[in-house]
Each structure stands twice: as C-alpha cells, then as structure tokens.
C-alpha positions as CSV (number, residue, x, y, z in Angstrom):
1,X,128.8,131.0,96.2
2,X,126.2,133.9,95.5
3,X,125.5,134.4,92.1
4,X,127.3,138.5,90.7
5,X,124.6,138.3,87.8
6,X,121.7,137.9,90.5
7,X,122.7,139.8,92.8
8,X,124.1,142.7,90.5
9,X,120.8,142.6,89.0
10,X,118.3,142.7,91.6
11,X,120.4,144.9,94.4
12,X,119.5,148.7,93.7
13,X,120.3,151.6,95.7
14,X,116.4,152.5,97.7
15,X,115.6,154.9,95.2
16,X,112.4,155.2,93.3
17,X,113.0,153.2,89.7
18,X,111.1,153.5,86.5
19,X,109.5,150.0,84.9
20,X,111.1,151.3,81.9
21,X,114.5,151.0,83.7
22,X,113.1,147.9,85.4
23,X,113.4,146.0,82.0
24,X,116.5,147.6,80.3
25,X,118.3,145.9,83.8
26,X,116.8,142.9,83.4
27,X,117.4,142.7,79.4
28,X,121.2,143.2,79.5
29,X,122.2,141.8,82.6
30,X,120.3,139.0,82.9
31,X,120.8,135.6,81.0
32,X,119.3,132.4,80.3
33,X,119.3,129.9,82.8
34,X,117.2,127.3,81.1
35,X,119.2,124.2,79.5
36,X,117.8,123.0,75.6
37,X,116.4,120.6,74.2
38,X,114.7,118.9,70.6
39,X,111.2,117.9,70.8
40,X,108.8,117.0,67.8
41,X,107.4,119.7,65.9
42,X,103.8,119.4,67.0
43,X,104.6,119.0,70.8
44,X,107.0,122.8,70.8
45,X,104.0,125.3,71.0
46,X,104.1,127.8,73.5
47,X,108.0,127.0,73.3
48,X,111.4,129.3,73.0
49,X,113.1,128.4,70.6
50,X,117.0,128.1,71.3
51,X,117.9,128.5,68.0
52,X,117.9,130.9,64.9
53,X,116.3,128.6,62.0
54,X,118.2,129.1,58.7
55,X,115.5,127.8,56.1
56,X,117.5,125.0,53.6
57,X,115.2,125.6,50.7
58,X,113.0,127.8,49.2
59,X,109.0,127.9,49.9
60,X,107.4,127.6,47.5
61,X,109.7,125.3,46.1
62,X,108.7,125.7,42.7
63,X,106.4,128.4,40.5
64,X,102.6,127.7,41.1
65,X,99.2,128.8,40.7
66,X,97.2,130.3,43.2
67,X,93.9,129.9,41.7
68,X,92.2,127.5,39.6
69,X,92.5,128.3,35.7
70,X,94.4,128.2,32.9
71,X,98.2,128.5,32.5
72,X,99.5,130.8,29.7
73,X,102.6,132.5,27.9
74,X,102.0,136.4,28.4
75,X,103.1,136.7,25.0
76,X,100.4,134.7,23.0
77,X,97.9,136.7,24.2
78,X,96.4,139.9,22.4
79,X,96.5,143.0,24.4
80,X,93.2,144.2,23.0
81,X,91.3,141.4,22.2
82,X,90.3,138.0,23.3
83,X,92.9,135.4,22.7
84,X,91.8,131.7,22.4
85,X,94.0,128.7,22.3
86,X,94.6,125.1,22.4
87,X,94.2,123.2,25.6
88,X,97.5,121.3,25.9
89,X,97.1,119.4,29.2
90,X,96.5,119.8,32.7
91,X,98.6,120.2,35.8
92,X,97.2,119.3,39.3
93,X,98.5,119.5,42.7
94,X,101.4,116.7,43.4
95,X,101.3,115.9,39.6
96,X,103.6,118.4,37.1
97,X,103.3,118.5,33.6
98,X,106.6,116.8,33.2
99,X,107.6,119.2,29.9
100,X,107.2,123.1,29.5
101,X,104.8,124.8,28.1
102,X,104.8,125.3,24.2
103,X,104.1,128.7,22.9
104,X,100.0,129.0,21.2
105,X,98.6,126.6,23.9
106,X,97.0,126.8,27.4
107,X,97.2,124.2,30.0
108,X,94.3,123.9,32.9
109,X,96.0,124.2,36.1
110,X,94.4,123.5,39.7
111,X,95.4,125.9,43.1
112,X,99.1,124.7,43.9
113,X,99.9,122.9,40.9
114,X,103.6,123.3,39.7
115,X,103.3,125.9,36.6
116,X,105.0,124.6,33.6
117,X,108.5,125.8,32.5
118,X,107.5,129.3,30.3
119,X,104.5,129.6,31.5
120,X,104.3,132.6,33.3
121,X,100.3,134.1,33.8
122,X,97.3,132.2,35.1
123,X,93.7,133.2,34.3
124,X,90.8,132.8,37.1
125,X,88.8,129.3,35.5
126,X,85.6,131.7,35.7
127,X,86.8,134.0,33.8
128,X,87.3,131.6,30.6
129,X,85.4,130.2,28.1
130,X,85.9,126.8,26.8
131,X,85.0,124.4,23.6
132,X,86.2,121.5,22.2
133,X,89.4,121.3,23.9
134,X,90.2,125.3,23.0
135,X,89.8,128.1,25.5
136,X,89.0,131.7,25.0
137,X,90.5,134.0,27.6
138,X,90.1,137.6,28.2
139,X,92.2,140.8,27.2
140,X,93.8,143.0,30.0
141,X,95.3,140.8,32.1
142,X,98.8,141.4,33.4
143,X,101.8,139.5,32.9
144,X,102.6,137.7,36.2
145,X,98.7,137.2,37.3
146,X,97.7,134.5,39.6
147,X,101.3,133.1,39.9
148,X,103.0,131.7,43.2
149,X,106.8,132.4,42.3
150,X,109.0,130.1,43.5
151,X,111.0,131.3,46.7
152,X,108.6,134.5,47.1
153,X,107.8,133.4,51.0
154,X,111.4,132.0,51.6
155,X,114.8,131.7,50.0
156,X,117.7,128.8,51.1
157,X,119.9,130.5,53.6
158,X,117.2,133.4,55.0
159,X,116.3,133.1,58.6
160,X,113.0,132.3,59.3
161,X,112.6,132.1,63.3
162,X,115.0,134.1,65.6
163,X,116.6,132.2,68.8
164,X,114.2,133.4,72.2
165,X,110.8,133.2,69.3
166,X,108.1,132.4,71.6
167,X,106.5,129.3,69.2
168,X,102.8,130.1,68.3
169,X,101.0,128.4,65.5
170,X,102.1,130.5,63.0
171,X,105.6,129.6,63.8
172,X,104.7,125.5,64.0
173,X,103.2,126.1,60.6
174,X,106.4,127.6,59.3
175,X,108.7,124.9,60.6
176,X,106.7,121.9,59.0
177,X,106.5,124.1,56.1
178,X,110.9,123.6,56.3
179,X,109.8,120.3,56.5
180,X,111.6,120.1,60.8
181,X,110.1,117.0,62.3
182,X,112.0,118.7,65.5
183,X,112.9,121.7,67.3
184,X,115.7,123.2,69.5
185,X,114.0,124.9,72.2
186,X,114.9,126.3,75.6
187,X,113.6,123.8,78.6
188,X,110.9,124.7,80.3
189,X,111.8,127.1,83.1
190,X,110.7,124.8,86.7
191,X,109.2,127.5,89.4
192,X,108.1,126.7,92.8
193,X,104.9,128.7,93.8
194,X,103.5,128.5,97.8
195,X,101.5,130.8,99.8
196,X,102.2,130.9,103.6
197,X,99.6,131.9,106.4
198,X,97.5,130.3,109.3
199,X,94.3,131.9,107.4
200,X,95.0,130.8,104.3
201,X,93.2,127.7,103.1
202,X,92.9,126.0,99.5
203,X,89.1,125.9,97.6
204,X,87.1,123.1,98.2
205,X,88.3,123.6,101.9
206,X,85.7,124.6,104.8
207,X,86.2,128.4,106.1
208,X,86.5,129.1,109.4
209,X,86.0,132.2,111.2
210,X,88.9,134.2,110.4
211,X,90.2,132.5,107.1
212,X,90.3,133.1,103.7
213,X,90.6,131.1,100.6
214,X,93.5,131.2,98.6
215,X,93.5,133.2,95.6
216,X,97.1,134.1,94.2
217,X,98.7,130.9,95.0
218,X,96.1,129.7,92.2
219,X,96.3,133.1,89.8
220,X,100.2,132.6,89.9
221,X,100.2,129.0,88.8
222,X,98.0,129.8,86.1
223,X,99.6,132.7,84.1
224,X,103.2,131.0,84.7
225,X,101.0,127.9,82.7
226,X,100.3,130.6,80.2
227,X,104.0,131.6,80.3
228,X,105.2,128.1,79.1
229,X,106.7,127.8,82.3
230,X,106.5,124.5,84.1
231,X,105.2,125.3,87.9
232,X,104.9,122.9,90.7
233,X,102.5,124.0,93.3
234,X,104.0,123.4,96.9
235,X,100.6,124.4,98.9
236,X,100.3,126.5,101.3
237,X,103.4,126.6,104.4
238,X,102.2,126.9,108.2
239,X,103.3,130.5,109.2
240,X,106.7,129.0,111.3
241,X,109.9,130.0,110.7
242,X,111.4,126.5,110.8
243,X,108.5,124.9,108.7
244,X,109.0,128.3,105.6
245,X,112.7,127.9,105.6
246,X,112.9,124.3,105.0
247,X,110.5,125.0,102.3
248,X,112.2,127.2,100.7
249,X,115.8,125.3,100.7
250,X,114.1,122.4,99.4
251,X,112.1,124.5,96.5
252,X,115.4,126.6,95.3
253,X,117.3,122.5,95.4
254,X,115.2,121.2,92.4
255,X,113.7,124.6,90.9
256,X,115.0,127.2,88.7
257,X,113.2,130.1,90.4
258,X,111.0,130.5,93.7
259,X,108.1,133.1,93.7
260,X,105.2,134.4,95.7
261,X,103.4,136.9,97.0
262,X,102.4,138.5,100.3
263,X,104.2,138.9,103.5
264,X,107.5,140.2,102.6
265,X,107.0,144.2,102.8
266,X,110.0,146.3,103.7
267,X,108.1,147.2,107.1
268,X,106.7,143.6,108.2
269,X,108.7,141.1,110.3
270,X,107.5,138.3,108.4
271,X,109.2,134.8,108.1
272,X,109.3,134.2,104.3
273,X,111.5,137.6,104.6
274,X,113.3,136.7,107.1
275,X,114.0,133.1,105.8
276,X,115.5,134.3,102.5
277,X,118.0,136.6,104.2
278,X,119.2,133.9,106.1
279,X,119.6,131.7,103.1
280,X,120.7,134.8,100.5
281,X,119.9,137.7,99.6
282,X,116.4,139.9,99.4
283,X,116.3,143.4,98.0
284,X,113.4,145.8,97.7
285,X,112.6,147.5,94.8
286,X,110.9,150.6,95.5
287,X,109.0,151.0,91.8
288,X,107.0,154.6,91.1
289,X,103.4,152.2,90.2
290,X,100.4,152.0,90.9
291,X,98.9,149.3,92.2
292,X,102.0,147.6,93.9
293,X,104.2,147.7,96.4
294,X,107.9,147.6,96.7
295,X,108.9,144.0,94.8
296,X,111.3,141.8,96.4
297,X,113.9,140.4,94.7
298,X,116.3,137.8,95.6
299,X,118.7,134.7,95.5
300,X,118.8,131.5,97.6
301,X,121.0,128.6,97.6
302,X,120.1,126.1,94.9
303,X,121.1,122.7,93.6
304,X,122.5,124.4,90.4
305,X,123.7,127.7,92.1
306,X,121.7,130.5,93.4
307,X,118.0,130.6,92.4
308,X,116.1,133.8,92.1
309,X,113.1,134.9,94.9
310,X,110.0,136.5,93.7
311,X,108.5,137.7,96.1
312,X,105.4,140.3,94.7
313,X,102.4,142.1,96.8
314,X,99.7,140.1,98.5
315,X,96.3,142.2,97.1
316,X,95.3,140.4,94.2
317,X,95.3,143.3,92.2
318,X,98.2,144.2,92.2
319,X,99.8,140.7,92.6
320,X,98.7,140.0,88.8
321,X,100.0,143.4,87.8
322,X,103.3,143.6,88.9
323,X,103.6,139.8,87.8
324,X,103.1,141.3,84.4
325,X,105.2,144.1,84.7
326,X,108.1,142.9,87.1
327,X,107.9,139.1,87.3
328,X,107.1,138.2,83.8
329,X,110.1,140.2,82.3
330,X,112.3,138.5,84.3
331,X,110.8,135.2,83.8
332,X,110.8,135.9,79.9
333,X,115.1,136.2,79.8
334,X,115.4,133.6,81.8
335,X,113.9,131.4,80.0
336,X,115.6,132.3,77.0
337,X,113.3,134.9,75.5
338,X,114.7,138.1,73.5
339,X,111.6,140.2,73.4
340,X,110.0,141.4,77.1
341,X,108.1,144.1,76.7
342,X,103.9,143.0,76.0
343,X,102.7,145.0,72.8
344,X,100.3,148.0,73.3
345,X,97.7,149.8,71.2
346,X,96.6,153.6,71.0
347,X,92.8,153.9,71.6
348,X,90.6,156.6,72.8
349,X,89.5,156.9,76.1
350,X,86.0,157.0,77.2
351,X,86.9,158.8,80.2
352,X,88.3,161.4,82.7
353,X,91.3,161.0,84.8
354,X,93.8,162.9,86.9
355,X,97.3,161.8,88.2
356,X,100.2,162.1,90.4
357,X,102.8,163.3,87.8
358,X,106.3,160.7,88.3
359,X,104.1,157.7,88.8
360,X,103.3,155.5,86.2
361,X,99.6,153.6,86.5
362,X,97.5,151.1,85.1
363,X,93.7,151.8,84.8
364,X,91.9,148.5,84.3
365,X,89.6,148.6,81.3
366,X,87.1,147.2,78.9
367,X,87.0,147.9,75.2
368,X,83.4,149.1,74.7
369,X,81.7,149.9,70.9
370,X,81.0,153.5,70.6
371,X,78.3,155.5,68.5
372,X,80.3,155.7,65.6
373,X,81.5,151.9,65.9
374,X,85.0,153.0,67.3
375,X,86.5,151.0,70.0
376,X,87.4,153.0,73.0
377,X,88.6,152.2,76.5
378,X,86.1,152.3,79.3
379,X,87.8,152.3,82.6
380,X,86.5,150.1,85.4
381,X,84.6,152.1,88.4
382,X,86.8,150.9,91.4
383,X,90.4,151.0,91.5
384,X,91.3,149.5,94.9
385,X,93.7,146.6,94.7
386,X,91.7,143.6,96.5
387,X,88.6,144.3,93.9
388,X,89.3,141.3,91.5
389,X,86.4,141.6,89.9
390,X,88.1,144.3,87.8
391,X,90.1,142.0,86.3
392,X,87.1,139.8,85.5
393,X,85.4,142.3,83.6
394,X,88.4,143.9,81.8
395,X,90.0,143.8,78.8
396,X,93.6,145.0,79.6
397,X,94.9,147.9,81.2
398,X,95.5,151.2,80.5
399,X,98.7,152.7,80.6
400,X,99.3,156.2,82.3
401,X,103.7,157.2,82.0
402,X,105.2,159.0,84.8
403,X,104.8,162.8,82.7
404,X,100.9,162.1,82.3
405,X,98.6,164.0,85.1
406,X,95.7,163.8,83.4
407,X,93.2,162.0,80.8
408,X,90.6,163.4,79.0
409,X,87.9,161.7,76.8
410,X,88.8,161.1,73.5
411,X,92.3,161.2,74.1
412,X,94.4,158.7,72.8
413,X,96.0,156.3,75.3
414,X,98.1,153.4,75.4
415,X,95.9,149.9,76.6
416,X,97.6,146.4,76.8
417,X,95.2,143.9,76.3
418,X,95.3,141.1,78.5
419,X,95.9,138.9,75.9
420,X,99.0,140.0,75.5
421,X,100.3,139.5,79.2
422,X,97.8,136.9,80.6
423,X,97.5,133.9,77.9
C-alpha cells in the first residue's frame, strides 16, 4: 500500500514552486522515518538526537573561581584603600575547604576550586601582594569579581539539547558535562546511491572512446557521509530495463531512501524513469532555480513500506546544488531533524549582476579580502552547470530571491557558505 504522507508530499500540481515553499512542504508534512537508539557519548557526533535532554543538576555544581587568586568577603574590604588580611587556607581544584570562610581572612584559591561558604569576590593572584602568610589586596574591586556562581550555565530541570539537535562538539561537551555516558539518537538514515549508463565507468577504470568517469555517484556518497547518513554505494547499473528495476526493488527492500541523479527528465524515455513508475510513483517538481532541472520525486515499494526516490539532475553542478536545496531538506526530516534550512550571512558583493525576476539563483563564490580588510563575495567567471571547477574554487553560493533582477557592487547579498551545506 502506497504511502498518503509520500505521496501527498511529493505529488504537486506542474506548476512552477518556490524553494521556500519547497521546505514549508516538506517541514510539516513530512515525518521521521528513522527508528532510535542509545550509543556512548563519544561515539554520537554528527548524530540527531531523539530526545529533548532535561539537565538533572546544575553546572557548575557549586560557586567557584574563575581565576587564580585569593577568595574574600566583599565586606572586609576598604572601598578606598588597600585592605590586607590573614591568609586562612587554600582551596584547589577537587579539594574544598571543608568550612566557610571567616570574616577578616583570605583564602588562596586555584581556577575551579569550590569557593568557600561566604566568600563571595576573588582577586586576580597578580594583582596581590603577599608576606608572611598576610595578603594585601587592592581597592576598587566589585563585589561578585572573578566568581563562577553555581548553576549560572545550567539549572536542574532546564533543557539543554532539543530532540532533531544535530550533535557537534559543542553539544558532546555539554552532555559529559551532564555527566550522560549515553545518548538517545535517531538511527542513521540507510540510502542507496547508483548511477546507470553504458558510458559511465568508476575511477581507476580505463576510458574508452565514448565514456566518462563517474563523478556524482561519488559527490553524492560523500555529502550524504557529511549528512550523518549511512549510504551504501550500489555501483553503477547497465542501462537495461530489466537489470535498473531489479536494482531498484532490491535497494528500496533494505534502505530507507533511494537517490540519484541523471536520466530521469520529464522529456527523456529513460529506464530509471520508467522503472519507478512501474514500481510507484514519480512526480516532477518543476522548481523556479537556477542551475537545476525539474527534481523527481517518488515512492517505491519497500521492505518497511514505501521508500522515497530521489532522483536530482545529472550536470554536476547542479546535481550538488539542488542536493543542498531539495535533497538535503528532505533528508534532514527524515532523519529526525527539526531545523532544514542551512544558515546564511549578508556580505557585499564584489560584483555586477542582472536577473530574470521570479527565479531564484545561486552564484558560486569565493570570499576574497578587500582594500579595507572587508570580506566580500567574488563570483566565479563561468556559470555553466558541468564546470565543477567552480565548486572547487568556491566558498559557497550566493543567493539571488525570485524579486532580485539585479546586483550591484557593494550591495549586500545573502552567501551560504559551503560549510554550512557541504560538511
């Protein structure tokens, strides 16, 4: 039985759609398909995590210093003089007091150390003077100074991480800081990439007269690596109708989505086309961008139900970038992610433009220091969709809306860098 969420989801009615309306279909229609799992802290980077995490303590767990020095009570000290007093102990890292502080003494105190009860200012160690087990300390220093309070990162009961977080350091860091020797995380999402073609032959490979090597079978594999996804490469398929629909019915058995690129146009009679419809579904999605092509969406049969089709453009080009606009959205959600959309920057542009208004485009681009030091976006000479070598030598793209006609240097422009899109 055909899935209603997939095929509600990708069908669409021929006309031209927005990418902006792209994404709001995919974010609230579709849904997670990816089962969960716990696996050790250190081993979830690059992880979604299934779960909201509600912190059970407070970090830091108790008042401490954040420099070396000496621990004091605000209230001993002169405002408008130095004030010196007795050294009464010292507090290290792991090792407290063990009493509170006693008012008309100091206590040296190392980076981290718990601050003693009543204690409640630290001064910087170079900033004191000290002899025979007294210490002089400076006027004007505020009440508070130097002092970790306990709880001022996290408090029991706040949440910390947000079910669909994509897990980067940061996020590792703040779950052993919990002290979670495991996380809940969404499973990796299993996608089966192949190319198709009589031409088409894998690196390392002689090239006859005629052929080519293969270059999105390998460009897909690697951003859906960079996606946390876990890919299985299933070659390249002989261009036979027999030999590309086996393929597929065995790849949608044991994956949770299909997807590649080439061959499946609304005006070609090409077998990877043809072989989906017989299976499912295929719709085209006739998307006002530039590069691309109409994006083919679909379902076909699976072990666990029906399992989307990807089926994006066959110039390089524009094979990466509708992967980042289309293919990567929809990979996100169903992998359990809450955010989609890539974050974007405003930077001047370092050059002139013109449009067709109700199309939105993506200049590739290089940052590039200018005379003053400012960053500004230098677009790449050639835009045609088979020059790769614009990818190589750019930084990210820059983003034209549908309204725009026309850029002009020093204008401000949105630019997603690549490392938000391709990690």
């Amino acid at each position: 039985m055909k899935s209603p969420t997939f095929n509600d989801c990708f069908a669409t009615s021929g006309a031209r759609m927005t990418v902006a309306e792209a994404l709001a279909r995919f974010s609230g229609m579709l849904v997670p398909m990816a089962g969960t799992e716990e696996v050790a802290t250190r081993a979830a980077a690059r992880r979604l995590l299934a779960e909201d995490i509600v912190s059970a303590r407070q970090i830091p767990p108790h008042d401490n210093a954040a420099v070396d020095g000496f621990a004091v009570i605000f209230d001993d000290l002169d405002p408008e003089a130095p004030t010196t007093l007795g050294i009464d102990g010292t507090v290290a890292a792991g090792h407290p007091l063990g009493r509170s502080a006693e008012r008309g003494n100091a206590y040296k105190i190392f980076t981290g150390a718990p601050v003693p009860d009543g204690a409640d200012t630290i001064f910087m160690v170079e900033d004191c003077e000290v002899s025979g087990g007294r210490v002089t300390l400076p006027d004007g220093i505020k009440r508070g100074a130097n002092l970790r309070r306990a709880g001022e990162d996290v408090r029991a009961g706040d949440v910390v991480m947000r079910r669909g977080t994509l897990l980067r350091p940061q996020e590792i860091g703040m779950a052993a800081s919990l002290g979670l020797e495991r996380l809940p995380v969404y499973r990796r999402l299993g996608v089966a990439v192949f190319s198709t073609g009589d031409e088409v032959r894998d690196p390392g490979e002689t090239l006859d007269d005629g052929s080519i090597y293969d270059i999105n079978r390998y460009t897909l594999l690697s951003l859906l690596d960079g996606l946390g996804c876990a890919p299985t490469d299933l070659g390249i398929f002989k261009d036979e109708a027999d030999v590309i629909r086996r393929g597929l019915a065995d790849a949608a058995a044991d994956h949770d989505v299909v997807i590649t690129s080439g061959g499946v146009s609304m005006g070609e009679e090409d077998h990877i086309r043809g072989a989906v419809e017989d299976l499912g579904s295929l719709f085209f999605w006739n998307l006002a961008i530039k590069p691309g092509r109409p994006i083919a969406l679909g379902c076909i049969p699976g072990g666990g139900g029906e399992v989307p089709f990807i089926g994006l453009p066959g110039n390089p080009v524009a094979s990466m970038v509708t992967f980042m606009q289309i293919a990567r959205p929809i990979l996100l959600r169903l992998a359990g992610a809450e955010n989609l959309a890539a974050a974007s920057y405003r930077v001047p542009s370092a050059f002139d433009f013109k449009k067709k208004s109700g199309r939105r485009e993506w200049l590739r681009a290089r940052l590039e220091a200018q005379a003053d030091g400012t960053l500004a976006a230098v677009k790449f000479p050639e835009e045609g969709s088979g020059i790769l070598t614009s990818m190589v030598q750019s930084d990210g793209l820059v983003v034209l809306d549908e309204a725009c006609e026309a850029v002009q240097a020093g204008e401000l422009v949105e630019f997603v860098p690549f490392n938000e899109v391709l990690r």
